[in-house]
C-alpha positions in Angstrom: -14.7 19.4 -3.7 -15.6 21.5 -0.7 -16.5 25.0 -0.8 -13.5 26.5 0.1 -11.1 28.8 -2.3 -7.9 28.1 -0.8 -7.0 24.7 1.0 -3.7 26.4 2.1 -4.6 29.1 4.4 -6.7 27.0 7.3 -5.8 26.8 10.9 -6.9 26.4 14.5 -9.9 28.1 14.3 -11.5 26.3 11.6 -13.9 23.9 12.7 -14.0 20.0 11.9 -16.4 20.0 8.9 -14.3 22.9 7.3 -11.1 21.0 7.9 -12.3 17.3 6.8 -13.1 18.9 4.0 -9.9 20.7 3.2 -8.4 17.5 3.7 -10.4 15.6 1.4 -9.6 18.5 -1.4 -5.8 17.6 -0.3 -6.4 13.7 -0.9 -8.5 14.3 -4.5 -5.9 16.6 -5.6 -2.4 14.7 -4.0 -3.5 11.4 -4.2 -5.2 10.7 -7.1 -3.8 11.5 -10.9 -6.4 13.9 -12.8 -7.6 11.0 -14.8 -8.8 8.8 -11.5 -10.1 11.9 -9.9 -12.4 12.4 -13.1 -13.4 8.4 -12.9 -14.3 8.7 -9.7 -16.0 11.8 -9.8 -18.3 10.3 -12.4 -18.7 7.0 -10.5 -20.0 9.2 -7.8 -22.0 11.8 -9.0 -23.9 9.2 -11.8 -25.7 7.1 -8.4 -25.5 9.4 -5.9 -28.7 10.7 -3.9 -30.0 14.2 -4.1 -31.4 15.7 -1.2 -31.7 18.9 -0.7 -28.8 20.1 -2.7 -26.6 17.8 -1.1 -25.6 14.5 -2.9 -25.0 10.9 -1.1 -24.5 7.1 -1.7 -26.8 4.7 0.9 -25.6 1.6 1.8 -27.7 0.0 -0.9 -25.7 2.0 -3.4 -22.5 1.2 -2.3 -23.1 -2.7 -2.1 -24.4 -2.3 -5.6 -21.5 -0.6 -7.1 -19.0 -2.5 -5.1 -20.3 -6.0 -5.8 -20.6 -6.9 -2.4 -23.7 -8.8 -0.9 -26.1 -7.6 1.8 -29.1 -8.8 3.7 -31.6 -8.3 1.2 -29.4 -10.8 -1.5 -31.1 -14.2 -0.8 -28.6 -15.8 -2.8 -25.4 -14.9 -0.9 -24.9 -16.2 2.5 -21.6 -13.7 2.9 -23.7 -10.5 4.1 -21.3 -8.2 4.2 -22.8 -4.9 3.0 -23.7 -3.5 6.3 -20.3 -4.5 7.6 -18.3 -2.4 4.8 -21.0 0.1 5.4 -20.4 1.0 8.8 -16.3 0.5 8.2 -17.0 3.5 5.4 -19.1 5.9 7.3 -16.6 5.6 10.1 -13.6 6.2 7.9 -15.6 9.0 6.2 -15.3 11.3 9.3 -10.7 10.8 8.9 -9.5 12.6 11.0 -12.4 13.2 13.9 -14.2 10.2 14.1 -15.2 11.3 17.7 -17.4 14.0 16.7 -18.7 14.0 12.6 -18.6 10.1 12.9 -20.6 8.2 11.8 -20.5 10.3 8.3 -22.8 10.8 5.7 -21.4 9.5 2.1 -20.6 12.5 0.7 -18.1 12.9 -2.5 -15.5 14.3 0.0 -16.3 11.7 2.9 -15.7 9.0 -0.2 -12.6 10.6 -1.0 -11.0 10.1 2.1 -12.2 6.4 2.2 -10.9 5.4 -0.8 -7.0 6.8 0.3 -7.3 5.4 3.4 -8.3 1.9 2.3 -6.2 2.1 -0.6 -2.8 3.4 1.6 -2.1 6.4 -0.7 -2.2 9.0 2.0 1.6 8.8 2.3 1.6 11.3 -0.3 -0.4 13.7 2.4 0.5 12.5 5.6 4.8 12.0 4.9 4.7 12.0 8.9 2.5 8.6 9.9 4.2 5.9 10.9 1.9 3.2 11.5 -0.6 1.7 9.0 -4.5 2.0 9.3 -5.0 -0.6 11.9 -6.5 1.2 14.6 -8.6 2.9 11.7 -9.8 -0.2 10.9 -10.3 -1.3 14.5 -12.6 1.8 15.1 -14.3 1.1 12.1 -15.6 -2.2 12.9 -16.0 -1.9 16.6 -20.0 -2.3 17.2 -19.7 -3.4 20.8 -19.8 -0.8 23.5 -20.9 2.0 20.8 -22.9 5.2 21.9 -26.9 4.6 21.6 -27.4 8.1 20.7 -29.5 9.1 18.0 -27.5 8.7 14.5 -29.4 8.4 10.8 -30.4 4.9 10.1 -28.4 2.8 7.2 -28.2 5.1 4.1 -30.6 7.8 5.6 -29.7 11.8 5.6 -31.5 14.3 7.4 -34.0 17.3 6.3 -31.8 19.6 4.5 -33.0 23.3 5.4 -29.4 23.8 7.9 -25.7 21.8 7.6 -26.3 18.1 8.0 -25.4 17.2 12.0 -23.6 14.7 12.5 -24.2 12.1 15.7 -22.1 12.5 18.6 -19.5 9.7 17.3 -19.0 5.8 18.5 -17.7 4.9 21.7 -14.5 3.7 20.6 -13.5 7.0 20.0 -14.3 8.2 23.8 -11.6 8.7 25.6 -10.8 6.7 28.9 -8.6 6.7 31.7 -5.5 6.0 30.3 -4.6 2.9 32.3 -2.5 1.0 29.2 0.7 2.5 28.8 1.3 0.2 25.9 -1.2 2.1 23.7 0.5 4.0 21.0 -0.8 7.1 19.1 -3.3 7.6 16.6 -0.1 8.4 13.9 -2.7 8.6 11.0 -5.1 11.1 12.6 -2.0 12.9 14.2 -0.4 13.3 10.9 -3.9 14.4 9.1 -4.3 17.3 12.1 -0.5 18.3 11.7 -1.0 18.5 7.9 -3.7 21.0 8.8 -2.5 23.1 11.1 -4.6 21.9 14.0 -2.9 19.9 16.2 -4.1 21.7 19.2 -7.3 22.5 19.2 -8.4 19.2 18.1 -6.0 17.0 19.4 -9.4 15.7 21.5 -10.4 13.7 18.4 -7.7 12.7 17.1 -7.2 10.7 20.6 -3.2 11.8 21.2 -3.8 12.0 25.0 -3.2 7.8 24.3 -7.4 7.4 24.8 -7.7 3.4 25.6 -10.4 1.3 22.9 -12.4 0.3 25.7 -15.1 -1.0 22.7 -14.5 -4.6 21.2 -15.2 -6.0 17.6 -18.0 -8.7 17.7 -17.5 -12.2 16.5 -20.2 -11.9 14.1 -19.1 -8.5 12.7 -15.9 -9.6 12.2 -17.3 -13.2 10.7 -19.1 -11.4 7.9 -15.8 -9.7 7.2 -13.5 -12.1 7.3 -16.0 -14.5 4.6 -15.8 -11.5 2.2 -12.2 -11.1 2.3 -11.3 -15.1 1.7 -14.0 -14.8 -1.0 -12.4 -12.3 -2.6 -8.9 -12.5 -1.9 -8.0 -12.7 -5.4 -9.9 -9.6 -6.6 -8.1 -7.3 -9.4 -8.8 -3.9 -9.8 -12.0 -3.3 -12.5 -13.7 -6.5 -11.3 -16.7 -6.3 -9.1 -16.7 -8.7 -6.5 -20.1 -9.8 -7.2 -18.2 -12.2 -9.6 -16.7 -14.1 -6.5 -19.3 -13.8 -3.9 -22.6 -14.4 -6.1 -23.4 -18.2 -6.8 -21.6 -20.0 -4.3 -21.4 -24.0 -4.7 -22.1 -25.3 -1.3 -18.6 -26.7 -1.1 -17.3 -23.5 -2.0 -19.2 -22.0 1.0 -18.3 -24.7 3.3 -14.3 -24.0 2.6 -14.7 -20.5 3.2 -16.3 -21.2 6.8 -13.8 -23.7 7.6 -10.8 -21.0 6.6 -13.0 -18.2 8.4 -12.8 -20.3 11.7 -9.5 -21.4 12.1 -8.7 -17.2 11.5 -11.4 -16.6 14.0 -9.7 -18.5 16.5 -6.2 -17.4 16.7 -7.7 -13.7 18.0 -8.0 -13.4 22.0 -12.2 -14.0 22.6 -13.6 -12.1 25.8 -15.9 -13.9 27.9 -18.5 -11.3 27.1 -17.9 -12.1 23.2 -15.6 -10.2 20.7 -12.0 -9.0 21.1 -10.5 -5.8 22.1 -7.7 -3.6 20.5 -4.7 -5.1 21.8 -5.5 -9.0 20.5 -6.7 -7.0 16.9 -3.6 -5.0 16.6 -1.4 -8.2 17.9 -3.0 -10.5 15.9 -3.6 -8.5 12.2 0.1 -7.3 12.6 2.4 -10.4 13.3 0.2 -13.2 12.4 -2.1 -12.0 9.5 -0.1 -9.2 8.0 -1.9 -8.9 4.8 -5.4 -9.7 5.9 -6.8 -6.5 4.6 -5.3 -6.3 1.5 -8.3 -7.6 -0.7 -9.9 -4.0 0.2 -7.3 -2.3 -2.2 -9.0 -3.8 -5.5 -12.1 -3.4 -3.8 -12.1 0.4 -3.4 -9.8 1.3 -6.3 -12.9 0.3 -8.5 -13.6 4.2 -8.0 -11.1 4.9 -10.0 -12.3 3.3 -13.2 -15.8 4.0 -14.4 -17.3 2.3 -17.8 -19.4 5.3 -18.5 -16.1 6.9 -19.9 -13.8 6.0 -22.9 -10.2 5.4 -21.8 -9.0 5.8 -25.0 -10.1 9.6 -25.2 -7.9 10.4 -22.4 -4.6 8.1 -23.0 -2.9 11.0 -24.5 -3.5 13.3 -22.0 -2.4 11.7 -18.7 0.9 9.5 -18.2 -0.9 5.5 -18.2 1.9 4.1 -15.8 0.1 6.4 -12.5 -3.1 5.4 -13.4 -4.3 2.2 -11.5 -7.6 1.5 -13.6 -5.8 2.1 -16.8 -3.4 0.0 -16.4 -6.2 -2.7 -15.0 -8.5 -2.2 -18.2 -5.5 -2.9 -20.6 -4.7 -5.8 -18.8 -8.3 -7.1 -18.5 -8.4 -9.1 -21.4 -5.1 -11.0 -20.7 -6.4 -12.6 -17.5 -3.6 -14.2 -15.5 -3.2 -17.6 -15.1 -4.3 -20.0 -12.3 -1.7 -19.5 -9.4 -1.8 -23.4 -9.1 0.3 -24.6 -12.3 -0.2 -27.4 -15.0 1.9 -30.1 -13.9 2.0 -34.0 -12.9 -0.5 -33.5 -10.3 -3.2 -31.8 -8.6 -3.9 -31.0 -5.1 -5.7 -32.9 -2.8 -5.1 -30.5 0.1 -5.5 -26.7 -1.4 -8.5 -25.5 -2.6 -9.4 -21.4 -2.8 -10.1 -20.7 0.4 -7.4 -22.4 1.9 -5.2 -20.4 -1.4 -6.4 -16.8 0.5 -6.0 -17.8 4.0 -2.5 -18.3 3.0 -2.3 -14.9 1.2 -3.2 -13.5 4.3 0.4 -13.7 5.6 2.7 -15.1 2.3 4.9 -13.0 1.2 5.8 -12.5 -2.9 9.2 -12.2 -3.7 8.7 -8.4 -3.0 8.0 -8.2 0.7 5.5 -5.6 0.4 2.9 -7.6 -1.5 1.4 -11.1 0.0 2.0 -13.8 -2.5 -1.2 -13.5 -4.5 -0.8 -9.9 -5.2 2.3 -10.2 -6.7 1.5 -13.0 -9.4 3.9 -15.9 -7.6 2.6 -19.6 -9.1 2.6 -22.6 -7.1 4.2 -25.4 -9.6 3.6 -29.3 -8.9 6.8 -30.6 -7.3 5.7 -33.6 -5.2 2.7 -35.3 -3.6 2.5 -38.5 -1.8 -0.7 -39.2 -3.6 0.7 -39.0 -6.9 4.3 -40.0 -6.1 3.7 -42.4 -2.8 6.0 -42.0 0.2 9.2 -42.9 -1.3 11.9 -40.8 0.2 13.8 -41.6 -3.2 10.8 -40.2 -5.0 11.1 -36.9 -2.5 14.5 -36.3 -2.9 14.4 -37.6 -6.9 11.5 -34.7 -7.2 12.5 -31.8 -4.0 15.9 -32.0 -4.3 15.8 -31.3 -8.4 13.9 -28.1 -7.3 16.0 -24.8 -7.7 14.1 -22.3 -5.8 11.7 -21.9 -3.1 9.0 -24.3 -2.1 5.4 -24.3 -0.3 5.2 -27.7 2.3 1.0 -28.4 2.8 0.8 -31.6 5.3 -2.6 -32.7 6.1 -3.2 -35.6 9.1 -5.0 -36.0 12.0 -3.7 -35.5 15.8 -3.6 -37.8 18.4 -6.9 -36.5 19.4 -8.0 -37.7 15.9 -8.9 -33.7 15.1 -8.3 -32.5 11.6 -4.9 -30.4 11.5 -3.4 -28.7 8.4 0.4 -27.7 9.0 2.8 -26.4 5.8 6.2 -24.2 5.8 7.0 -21.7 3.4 11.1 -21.9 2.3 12.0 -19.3 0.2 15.2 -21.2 -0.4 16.4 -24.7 -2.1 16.5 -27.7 0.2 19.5 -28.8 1.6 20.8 -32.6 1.5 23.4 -34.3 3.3 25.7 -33.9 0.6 25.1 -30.7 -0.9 25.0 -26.7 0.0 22.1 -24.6 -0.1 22.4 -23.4 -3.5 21.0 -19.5 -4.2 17.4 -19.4 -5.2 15.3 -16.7 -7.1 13.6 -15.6 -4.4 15.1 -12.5 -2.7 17.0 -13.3 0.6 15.1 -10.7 2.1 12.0 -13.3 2.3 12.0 -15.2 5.2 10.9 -18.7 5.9 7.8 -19.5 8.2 6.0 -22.2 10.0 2.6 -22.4 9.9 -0.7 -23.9 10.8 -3.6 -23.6 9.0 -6.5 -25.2 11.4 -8.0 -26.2 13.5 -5.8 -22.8 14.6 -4.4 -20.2 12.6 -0.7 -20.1 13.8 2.2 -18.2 12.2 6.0 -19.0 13.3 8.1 -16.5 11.4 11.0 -16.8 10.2 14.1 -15.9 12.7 16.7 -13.0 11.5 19.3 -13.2 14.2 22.3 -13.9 13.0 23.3 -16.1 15.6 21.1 -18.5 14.1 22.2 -18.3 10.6 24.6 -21.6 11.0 25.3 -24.8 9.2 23.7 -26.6 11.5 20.2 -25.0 11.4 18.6 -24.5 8.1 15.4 -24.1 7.9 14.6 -27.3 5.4 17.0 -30.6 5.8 16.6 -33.9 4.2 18.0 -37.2 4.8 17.4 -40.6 3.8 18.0 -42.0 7.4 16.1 -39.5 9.4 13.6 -38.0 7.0 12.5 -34.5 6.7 13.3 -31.9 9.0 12.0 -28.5 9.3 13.7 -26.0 11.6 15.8 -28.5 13.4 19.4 -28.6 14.7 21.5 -30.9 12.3 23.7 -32.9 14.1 27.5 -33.4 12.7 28.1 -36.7 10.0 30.0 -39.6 11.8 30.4 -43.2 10.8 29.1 -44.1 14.4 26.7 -41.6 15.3 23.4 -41.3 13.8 21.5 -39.2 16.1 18.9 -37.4 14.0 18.1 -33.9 14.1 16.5 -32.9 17.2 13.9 -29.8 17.4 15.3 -26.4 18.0 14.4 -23.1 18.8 10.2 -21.9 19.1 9.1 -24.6 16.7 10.1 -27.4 14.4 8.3 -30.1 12.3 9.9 -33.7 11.6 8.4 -36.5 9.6 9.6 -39.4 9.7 11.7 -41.6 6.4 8.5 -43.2 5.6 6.9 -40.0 5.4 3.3 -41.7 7.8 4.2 -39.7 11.1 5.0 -35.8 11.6 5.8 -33.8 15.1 5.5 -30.4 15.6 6.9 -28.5 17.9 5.8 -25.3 19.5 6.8 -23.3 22.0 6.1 -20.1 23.5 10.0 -19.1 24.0 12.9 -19.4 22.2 14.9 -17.3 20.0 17.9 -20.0 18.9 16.2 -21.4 16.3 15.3 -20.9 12.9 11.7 -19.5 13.5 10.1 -17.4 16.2 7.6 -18.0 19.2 3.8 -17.3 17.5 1.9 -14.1 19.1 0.5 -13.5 21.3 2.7 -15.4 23.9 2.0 -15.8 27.0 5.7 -14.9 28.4 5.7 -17.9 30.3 7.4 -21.1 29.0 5.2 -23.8 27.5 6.2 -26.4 24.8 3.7 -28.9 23.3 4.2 -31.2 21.1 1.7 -32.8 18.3 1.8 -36.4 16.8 0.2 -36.3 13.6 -0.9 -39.2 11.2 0.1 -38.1 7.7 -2.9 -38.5 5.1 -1.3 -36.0 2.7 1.9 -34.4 1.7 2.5 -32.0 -0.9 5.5 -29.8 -2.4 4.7 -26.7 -4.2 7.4 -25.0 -6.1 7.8 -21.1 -5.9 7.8 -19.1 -9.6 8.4 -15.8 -9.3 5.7 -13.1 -11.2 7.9 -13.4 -14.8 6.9 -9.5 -15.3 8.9 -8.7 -12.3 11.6 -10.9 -13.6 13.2 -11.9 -16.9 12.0 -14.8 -18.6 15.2 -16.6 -18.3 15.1 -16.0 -14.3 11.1 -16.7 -13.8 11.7 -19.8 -15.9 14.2 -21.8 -13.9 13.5 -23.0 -11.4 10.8 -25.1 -13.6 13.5 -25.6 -16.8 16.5 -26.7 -14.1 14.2 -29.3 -12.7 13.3 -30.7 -16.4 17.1 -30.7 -17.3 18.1 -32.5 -13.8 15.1 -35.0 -14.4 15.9 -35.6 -18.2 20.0 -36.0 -17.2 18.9 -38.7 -14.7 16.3 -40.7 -17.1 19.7 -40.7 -19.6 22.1 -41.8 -17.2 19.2 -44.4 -15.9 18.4 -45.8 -19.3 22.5 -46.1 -19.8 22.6 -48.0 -17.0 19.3 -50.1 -17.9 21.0 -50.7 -21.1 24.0 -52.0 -20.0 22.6 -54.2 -17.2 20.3 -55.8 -20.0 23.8 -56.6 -22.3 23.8 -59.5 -19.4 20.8 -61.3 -21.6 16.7 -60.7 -22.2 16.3 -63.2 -19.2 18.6 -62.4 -16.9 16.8 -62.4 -13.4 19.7 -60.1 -12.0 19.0 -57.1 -15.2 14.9 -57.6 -14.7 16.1 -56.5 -10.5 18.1 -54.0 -11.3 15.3 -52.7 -13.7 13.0 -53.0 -11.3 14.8 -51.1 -8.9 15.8 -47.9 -11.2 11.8 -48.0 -11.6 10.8 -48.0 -8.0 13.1 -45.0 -7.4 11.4 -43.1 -10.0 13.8 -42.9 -12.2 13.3 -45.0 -15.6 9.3 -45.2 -16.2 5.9 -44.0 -15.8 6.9 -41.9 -12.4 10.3 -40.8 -14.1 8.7 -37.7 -15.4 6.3 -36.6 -13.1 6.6 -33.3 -12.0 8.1 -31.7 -14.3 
């Protein structure tokens, strides 16, 4: 690590080489166990650059061992590696990215990119508060940066004195502090607290409440945003070269489609870009886990091929080791999330899988729902089951746990539009209670649209509006499906149907051809929430859609976070429900047929039980 022989005894006089260093020999020593620190150490040292004594990755080397395409890959359109490039030399100078920024990729600048990116600093830094997102802001901010003189892409400088280091990027200059909205810098301030040198260099770690006057360009960000749908559902060990590299061109063409409708839900500048506030907005109540896919990414340090795991099993505990645990695992690769059933999708591909991951929760709140292992199991699809609202309720209401609504139509304006809800809890009929699920209560449902707009609608906690009358899901024969809507009270002589509450709602109609949604940009009476940014300013829309497809995904929990008998049934309740009805329809079948072989009135009341779905072809589907 760096040439120092305590890391304990530093303070304000130090400058900010020696203390980036000490910090880094704090991460390497904190943060990682001794086996990952000697992976990575090898995963370093075996490609890195020497120059003058002093050994470095470019940015060729880091695409390389990363997986991730650049400009000189003619086969991948993504071109990412100068984007994660500059994001790494930026992080590489943690915690004064105003003066060693942009830094040179050394072991200990890696170090700190690897915690950072990987959120294991909490170990270090006990006192931050926020996560990395104006970290990651600053690191892909390219508009507005300082033209001076800084080495070009995976350069270093003649080594006969310390390498200098340019005089930083403009996001990092500080500016008349005219927001008053702008919080601190918690990581940095944390980082110089943990070093003793709060003072001194409380310039660079911005706690005066500097403004980001910089923005992040479209096509920075584009390049970005590709990679991360790409490889959304990247596991630790794999290179990401295995999801970027040979791209069909329909492959390609979802990723753009998903890329845009994220692009536009962020608050463009005339001049081109976006600035801090509409990033930090954004990222943090719309696409929570947007950055997640870096985790995997950057934890590949931690497990190099050049070493034999099993030498060093017995030496280290396997249960804190990330890559160990990865390479066990690597032969027993996890199934599809989308599982075997009576159907397949004619609305979710990939792409559109990881734009949802972006904001999905698991059953655990702190993982999005492709991190922690939650399937999607075929429950209903009006391609495969028509629009039967006997079919719906025969297949939905069977379902014991949570459930994934995809609607795909067109507008009034005959524009594409993709719309779903994520319920976390069993429907609710007429005639029946919500039942409990086994998804934690703790998950909240949302409202969502997928494009042309990314739009998130989450889920309300006020306990005013945890009533009877408002669940999130409702179905009924007479008024169709409701979704976030006020329920109004059973009477013989009034049949009003549910009428749209709170910031949003969805209704389709009992022939399931015709949704609405509802959104509006107040309103916290409902089951979900105005989506952000919002204006402050009251404005409801309403949008017609023509219903080409509508689908019903059921929730199953990862079964290694659960026990088998729990992860299991919501699937086996549905088969038992389903198998219970085909009996009790084939009595009935039986006993209508006792009338005689010819009987017109037994062939009707066959051909009844078979439209509903329940004796036939369609009585099993499903399950």
């Amino acid at each position: 690590m760096g040439a120092y022989q305590s890391t304990e005894s530093v303070g304000h006089k130090s400058s900010p080489e020696e203390l980036s260093y000490v910090l880094a020999d704090r991460f390497a020593t904190k943060c990682f166990t001794p086996l990952e620190l000697t992976h990575f150490k090898d995963n370093f040292y075996s490609r890195a650059i020497d120059q003058g004594g002093v050994r470095y990755w470019n940015e060729q080397i880091l695409s390389d061992f990363l997986g991730v395409p650049d400009s000189s890959d003619a086969q991948c359109p993504l071109d990412a590696g100068p984007v994660i490039f500059r994001m790494v030399s930026y992080l590489g100078a943690f915690p004064f990215q105003n003066t060693l920024a942009p830094s040179v990729l050394t072991f200990d600048a890696m170090v700190k990119v690897v915690v950072l990116l990987t959120e294991r600093y909490g170990k270090v830094l006990r006192k931050a508060r926020r996560d990395r997102i104006r970290l990651l802001f600053g690191s892909l901010a390219d508009v507005g940066r300082k033209d001076a003189e800084k080495p070009e892409s995976g350069q270093i400088v003649e080594q006969d004195a310390p390498i200098p280091h340019a005089p930083g990027f403009a996001v990092d200059a500080p500016a008349n502090d005219f927001y008053e909205d702008e919080e601190d810098d918690d990581l940095a301030l944390a980082a110089l607290e943990s070093l003793d040198a709060i003072e001194v260099f409380k310039h660079d770690s911005r706690v005066d409440r500097a403004v980001y006057e910089a923005r992040v360009s479209d096509n920075t960000f584009r390049r970005l945003l590709m990679l991360l749908i790409a490889i959304s559902d990247l596991k630790t060990t794999e290179s990401a070269a295995a999801y970027t590299s040979n791209l069909s061109r329909t492959r390609l063409e979802s990723i753009r489609k998903e890329t845009d409708s994220i692009m536009a839900a962020f608050d463009h500048e005339p001049a081109g870009g976006f600035g801090y506030k509409s990033f930090a907005t954004t990222v943090t109540s719309s696409l929570p886990y947007l950055f997640d896919p870096l985790t995997p990414l950057f934890e590949n340090f931690l497990f190099s091929k050049n070493l034999d795991l099993s030498q060093k099993r017995d030496r280290t505990n396997s249960t804190d080791s990330t890559f160990e645990k990865a390479a066990v695992n690597e032969s027993q690769s996890p199934p599809s999330i989308m599982l075997e059933g009576s159907f397949k999708s004619t609305i979710l591909d990939m792409s559109m899988i990881s734009h949802l991951s972006f904001f999905l929760p698991s059953t655990s709140a702190n993982l999005n729902f492709l991190r922690g292992n939650t399937r999607l199991h075929p429950v209903f699809s009006t391609a495969a089951h028509g629009s039967s609202l006997t079919s719906f309720s025969h297949h939905v209401l069977t379902w014991s746990s949570g459930t994934l609504l995809i609607l795909e139509g067109v507008s009034e304006t005959s524009a594409a539009i993709v719309l779903g809800a994520y319920l976390p809890q069993p429907w609710k009929s007429p005639s029946s209670s919500a039942s409990s699920s086994t998804f934690s209560n703790s998950v909240l449902p949302c409202l969502f649209q997928l494009s042309p707009k990314h739009m998130l609608l989450q889920g309300n906690t006020s306990p005013s509006v945890q009533r009877p009358d408002t669940p999130p899901a409702y179905f009924s024969t007479s008024s169709g499906i409701s979704i976030g809507c006020r329920i109004p009270p059973s009477s013989r002589s009034n049949h009003k149907p549910p009428s749209p509450l709170g910031a949003g709602s969805l209704t389709i109609d009992a022939h399931l051809e015709t949704a609405t949604f509802y959104v509006s940009s107040v309103g916290h009476d409902g089951s979900f929430l105005p989506p952000v940014p919002s204006t402050g300013t009251e404005t409801t829309y309403k949008t017609t859609i023509d219903i080409y497809n509508l689908e019903i995904w059921g929730l199953v929990p990862d079964p290694t976070t659960t026990s088998s008998e729990e992860g299991k049934s919501a699937v086996e309740l549905q088969q038992e429900k389903w198998e219970f009805e085909a009996r009790e329809a084939e009595r009935r079948r039986n006993l209508n047929l006792k009338a005689g072989a010819g009987d017109s009135a037994a062939e009707s009341a066959r051909w009844l039980l078979e439209t509903a779905g329940i004796i036939g072809d369609n009585s099993r589907r499903g399950g």
